[in-house]
Backbone as CSV, one residue per row, in Angstrom:
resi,resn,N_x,N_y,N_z,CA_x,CA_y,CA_z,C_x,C_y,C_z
1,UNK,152.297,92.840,124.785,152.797,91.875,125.747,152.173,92.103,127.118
2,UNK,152.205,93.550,127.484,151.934,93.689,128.640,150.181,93.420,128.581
3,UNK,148.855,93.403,127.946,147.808,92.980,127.617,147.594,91.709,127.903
4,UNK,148.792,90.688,127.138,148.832,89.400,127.500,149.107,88.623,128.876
5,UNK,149.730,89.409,129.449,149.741,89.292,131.058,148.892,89.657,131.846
6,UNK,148.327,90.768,131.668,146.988,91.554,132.404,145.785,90.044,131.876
7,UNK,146.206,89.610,130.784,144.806,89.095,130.986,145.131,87.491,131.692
8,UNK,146.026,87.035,131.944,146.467,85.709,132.243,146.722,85.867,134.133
9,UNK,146.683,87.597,134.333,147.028,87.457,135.705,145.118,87.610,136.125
10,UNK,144.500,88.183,135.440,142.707,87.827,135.646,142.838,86.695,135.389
11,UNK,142.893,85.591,134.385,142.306,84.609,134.401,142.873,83.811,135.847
12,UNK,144.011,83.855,135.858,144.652,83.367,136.980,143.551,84.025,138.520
13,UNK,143.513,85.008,138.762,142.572,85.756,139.455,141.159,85.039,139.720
14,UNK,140.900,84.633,138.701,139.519,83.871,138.985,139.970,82.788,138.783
15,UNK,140.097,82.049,138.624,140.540,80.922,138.878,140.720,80.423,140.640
16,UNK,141.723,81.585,141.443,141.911,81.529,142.558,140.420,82.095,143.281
17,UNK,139.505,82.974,142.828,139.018,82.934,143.371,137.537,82.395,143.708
18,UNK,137.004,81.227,142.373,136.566,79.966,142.131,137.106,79.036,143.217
19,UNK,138.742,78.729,143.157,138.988,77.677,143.985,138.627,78.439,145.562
20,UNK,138.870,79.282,145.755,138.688,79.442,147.703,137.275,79.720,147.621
21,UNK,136.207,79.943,147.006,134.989,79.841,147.150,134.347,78.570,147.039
22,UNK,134.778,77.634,146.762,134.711,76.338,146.605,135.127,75.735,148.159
23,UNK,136.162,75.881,148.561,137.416,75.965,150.114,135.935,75.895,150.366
24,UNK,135.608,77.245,150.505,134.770,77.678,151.977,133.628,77.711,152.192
25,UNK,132.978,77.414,150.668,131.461,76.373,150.529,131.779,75.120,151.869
26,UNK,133.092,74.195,151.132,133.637,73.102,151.614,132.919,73.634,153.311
27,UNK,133.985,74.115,153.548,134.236,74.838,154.907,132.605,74.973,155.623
28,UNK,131.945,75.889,155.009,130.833,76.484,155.440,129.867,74.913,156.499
29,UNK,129.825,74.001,155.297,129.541,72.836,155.501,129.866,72.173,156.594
30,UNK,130.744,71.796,156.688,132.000,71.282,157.736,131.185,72.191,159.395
31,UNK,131.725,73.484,159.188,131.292,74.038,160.274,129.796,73.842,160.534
32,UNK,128.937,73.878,159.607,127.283,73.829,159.309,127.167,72.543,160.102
33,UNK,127.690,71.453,160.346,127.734,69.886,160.028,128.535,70.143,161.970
34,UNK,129.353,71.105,162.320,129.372,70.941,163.961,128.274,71.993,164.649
35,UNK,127.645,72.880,164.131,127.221,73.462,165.195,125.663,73.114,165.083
36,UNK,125.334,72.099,163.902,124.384,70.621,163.813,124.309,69.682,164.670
37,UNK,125.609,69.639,165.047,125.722,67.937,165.842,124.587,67.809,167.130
38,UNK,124.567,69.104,167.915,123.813,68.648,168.733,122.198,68.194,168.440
39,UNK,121.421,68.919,167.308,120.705,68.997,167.012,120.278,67.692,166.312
40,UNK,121.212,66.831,166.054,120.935,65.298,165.033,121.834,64.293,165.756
41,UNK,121.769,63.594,165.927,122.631,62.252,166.560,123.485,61.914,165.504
42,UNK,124.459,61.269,166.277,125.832,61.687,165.044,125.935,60.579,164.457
43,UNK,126.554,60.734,163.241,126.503,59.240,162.053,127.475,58.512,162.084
44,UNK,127.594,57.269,161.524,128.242,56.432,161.470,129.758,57.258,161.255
45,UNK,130.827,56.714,161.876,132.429,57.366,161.327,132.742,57.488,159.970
46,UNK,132.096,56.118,159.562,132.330,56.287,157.778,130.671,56.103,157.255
47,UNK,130.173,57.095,156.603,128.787,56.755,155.821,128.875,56.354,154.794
48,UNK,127.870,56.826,154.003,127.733,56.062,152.596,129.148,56.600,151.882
49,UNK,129.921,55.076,151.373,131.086,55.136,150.457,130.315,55.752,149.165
50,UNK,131.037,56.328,148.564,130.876,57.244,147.311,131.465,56.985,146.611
51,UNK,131.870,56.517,145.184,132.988,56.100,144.196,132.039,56.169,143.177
52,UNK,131.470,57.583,142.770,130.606,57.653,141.579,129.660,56.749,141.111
53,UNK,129.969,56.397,139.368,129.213,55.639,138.768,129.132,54.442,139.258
54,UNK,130.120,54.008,140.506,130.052,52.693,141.008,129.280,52.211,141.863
55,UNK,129.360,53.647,142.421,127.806,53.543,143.956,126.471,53.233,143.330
56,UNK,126.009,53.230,142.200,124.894,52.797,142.032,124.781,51.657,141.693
57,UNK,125.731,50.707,141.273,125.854,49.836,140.285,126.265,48.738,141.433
58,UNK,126.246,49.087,142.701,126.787,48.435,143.553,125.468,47.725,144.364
59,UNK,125.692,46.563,144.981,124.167,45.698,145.291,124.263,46.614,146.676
60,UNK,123.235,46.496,147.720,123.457,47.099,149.301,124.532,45.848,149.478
61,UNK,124.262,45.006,149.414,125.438,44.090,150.576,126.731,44.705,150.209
62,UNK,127.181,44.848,149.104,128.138,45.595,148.188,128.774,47.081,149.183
63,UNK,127.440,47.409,148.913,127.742,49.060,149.640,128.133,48.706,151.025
64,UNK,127.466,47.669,151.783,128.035,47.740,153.513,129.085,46.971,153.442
65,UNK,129.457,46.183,153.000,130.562,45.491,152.891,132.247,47.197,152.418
66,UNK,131.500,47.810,151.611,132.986,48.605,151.399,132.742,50.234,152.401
67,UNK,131.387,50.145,152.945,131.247,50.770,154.269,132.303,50.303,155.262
68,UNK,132.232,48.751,155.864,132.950,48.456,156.698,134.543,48.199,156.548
69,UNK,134.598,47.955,154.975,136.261,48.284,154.846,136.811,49.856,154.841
70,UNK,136.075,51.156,154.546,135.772,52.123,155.113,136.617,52.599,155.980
71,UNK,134.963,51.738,156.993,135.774,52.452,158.433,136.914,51.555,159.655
72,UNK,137.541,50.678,158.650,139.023,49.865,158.820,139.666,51.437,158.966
73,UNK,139.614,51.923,157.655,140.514,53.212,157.340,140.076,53.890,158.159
74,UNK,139.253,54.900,158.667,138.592,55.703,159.296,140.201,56.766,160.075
75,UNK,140.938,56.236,160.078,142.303,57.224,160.625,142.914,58.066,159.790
76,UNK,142.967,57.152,158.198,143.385,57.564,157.483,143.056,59.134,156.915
77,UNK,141.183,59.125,157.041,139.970,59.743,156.623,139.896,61.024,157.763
78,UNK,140.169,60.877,158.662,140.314,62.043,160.009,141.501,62.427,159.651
79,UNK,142.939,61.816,159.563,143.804,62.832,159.080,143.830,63.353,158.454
80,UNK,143.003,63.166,156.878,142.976,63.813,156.042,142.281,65.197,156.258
81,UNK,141.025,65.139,157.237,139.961,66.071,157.381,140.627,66.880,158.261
82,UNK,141.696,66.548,159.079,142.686,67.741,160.358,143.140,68.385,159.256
83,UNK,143.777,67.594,158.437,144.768,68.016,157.243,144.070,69.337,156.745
84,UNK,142.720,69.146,156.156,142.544,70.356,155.135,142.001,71.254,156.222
85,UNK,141.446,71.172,157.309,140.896,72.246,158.136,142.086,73.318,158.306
86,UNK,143.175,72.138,158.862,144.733,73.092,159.102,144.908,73.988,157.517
87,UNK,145.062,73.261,156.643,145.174,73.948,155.373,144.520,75.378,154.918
88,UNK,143.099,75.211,155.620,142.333,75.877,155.047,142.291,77.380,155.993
89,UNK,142.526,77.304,157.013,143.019,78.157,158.057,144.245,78.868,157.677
90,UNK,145.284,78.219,157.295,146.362,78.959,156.226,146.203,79.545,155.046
91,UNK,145.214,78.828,153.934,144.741,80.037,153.169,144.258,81.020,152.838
92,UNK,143.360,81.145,154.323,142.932,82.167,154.462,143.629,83.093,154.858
93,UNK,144.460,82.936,156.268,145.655,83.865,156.386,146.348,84.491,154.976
94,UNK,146.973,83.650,153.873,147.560,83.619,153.022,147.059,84.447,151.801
95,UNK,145.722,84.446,152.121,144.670,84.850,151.069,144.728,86.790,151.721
96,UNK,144.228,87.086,152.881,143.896,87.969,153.948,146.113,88.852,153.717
97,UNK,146.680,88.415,153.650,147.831,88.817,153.685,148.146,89.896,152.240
98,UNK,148.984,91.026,153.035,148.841,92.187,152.077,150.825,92.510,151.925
99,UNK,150.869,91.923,151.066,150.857,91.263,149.747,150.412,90.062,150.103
100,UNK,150.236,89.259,149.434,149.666,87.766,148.909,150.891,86.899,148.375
101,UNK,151.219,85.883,149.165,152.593,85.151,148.929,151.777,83.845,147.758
102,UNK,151.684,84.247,146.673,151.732,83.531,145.529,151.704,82.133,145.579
103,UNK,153.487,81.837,146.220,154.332,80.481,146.847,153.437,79.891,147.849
104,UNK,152.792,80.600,148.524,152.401,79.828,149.850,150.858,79.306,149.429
105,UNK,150.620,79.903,148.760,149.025,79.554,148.241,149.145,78.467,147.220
106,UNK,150.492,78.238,146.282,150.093,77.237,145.337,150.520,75.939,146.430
107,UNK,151.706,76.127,147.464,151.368,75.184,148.211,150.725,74.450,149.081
108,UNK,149.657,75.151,149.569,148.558,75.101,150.242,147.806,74.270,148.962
109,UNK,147.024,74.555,148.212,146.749,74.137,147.176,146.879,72.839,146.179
110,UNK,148.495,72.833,146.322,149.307,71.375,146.074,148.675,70.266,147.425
111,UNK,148.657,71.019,148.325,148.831,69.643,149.565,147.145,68.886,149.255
112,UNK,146.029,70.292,149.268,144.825,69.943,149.111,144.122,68.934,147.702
113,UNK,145.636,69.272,146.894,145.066,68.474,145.212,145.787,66.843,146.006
114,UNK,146.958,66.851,146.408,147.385,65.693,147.033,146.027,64.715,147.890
115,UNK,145.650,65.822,148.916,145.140,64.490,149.310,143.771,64.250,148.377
116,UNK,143.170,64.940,147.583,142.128,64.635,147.305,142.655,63.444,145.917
117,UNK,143.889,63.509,145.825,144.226,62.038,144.956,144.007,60.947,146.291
118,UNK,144.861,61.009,147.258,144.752,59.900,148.345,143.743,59.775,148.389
119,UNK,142.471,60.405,148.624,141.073,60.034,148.894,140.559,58.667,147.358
120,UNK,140.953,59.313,146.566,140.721,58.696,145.488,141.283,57.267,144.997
121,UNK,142.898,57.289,145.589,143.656,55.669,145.679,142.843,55.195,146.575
122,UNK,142.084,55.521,148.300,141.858,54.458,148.660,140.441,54.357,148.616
123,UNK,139.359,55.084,147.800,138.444,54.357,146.929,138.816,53.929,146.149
124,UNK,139.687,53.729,144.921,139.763,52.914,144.141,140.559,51.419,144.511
125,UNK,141.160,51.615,145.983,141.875,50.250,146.560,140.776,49.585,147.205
126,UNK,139.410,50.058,147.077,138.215,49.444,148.584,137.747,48.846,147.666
127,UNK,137.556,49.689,145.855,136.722,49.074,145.130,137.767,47.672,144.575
128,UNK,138.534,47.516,144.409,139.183,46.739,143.874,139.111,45.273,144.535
129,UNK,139.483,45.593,146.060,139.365,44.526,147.406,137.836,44.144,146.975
130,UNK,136.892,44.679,146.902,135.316,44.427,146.872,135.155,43.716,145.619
131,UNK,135.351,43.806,144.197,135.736,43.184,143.220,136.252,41.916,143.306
132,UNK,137.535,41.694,143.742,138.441,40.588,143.980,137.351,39.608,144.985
133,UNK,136.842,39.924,145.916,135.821,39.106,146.795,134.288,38.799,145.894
134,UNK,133.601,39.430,144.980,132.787,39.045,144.321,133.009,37.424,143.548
135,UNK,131.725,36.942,143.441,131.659,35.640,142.613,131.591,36.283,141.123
136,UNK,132.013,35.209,140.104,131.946,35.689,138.849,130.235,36.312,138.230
137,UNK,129.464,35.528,139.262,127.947,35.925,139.229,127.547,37.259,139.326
138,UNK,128.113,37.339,140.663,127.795,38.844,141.197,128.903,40.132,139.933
139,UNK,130.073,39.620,139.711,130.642,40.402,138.956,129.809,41.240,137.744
140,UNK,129.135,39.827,137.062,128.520,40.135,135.745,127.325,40.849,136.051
141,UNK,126.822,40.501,137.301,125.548,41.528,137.800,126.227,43.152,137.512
142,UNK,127.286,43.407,138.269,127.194,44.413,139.121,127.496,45.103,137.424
143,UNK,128.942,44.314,136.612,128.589,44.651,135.626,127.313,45.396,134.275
144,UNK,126.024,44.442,135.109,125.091,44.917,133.718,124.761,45.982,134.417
145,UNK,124.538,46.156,135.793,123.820,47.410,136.917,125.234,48.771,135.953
146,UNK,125.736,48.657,135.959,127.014,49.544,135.718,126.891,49.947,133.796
147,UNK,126.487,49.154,133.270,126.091,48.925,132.420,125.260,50.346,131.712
148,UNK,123.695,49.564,132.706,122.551,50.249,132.425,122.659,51.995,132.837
149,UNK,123.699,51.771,134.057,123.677,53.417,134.562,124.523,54.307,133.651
150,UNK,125.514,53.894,133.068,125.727,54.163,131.793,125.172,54.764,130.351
151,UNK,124.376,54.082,130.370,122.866,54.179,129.086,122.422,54.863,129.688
152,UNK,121.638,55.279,131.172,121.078,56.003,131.081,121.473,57.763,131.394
153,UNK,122.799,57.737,131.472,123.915,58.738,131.921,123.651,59.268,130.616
154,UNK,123.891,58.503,129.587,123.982,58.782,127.661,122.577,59.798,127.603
155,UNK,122.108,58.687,127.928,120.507,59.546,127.723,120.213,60.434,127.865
156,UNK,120.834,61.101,129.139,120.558,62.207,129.706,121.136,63.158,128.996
157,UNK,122.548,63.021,128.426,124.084,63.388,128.156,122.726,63.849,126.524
158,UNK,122.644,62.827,125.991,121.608,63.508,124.743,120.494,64.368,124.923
159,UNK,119.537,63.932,125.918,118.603,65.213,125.560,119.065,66.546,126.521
160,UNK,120.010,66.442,127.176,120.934,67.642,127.527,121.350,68.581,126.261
161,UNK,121.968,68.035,125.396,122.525,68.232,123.835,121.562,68.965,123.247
162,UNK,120.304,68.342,123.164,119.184,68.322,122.140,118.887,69.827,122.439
163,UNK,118.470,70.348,123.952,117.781,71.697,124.680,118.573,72.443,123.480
164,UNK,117.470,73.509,123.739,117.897,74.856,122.720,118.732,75.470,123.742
165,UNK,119.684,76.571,123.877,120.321,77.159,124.861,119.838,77.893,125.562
166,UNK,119.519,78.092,127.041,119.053,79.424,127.754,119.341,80.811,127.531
167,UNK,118.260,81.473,127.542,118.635,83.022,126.750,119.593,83.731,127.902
């Protein structure tokens, strides 16, 4: 019994420490991206929308059109980004703390899986609005574009398969 715990409190172990190396990649970036700013002129509030397999399949007018519904939101998108900085400043405390409050880390954790659903409702509410405004023309376009990126996702997905394994 006690084996079975030793090994579930490692897996658990890495697991946590996958996710805060991930955090602070995040992080690294973020900070990488201010002590940049002076060095590059700063970008649009909202850049290129991202919604996966959809961003390609999407025409440009497509893409600036759910750019500018975007940065409608743009408040939404800064709270979120105060949100995890604050967050992430607590896990580290939380992390750095001797003992390690368990509780405080899965909630830290919870808030960060939260918003990264919110991020995700309001791409999937921009794509939907962008949809609903398409002609049945453009639909079936964006359709076959969505289509083809598909097939060629497969494609890849197979001769990925096919490789012999790395030694």
């Amino acid at each position: 019994m006690a084996g079975s715990e030793n090994s579930k409190c490692r897996g658990l172990r890495w697991a946590l420490i996958g996710s805060v190396t991930l955090n602070l990649l995040v992080a690294g970036v973020i900070v990488g991206g201010f002590v940049a700013h002076d060095r590059h002129p700063p970008r649009p509030v909202v850049g290129d929308v991202s919604l996966g397999a959809f961003t390609e399949a999407l025409s440009p007018e497509d893409r600036d059109a759910l750019r500018r519904a975007a940065q409608k939101r743009v408040g939404d998108f800064r709270d979120m980004r105060q949100a995890a900085r604050t967050d992430m400043t607590a896990l580290i405390a939380a992390l750095q703390a001797d003992p390690w409050n368990r509780a405080e880390v899965e909630q830290i954790l919870a808030r960060h899986k939260a918003r990264t659903i919110d991020r995700v409702d309001i791409g999937e509410a921009l794509i939907f609005e962008r949809l609903e405004e398409m002609t049945p023309e453009e639909r079936r376009a964006f359709a076959e574009r969505l289509l083809k990126g598909a097939q060629r996702f497969d494609k890849r997905l197979d001769r990925d398969d096919n490789r012999p394994p790395r030694p």
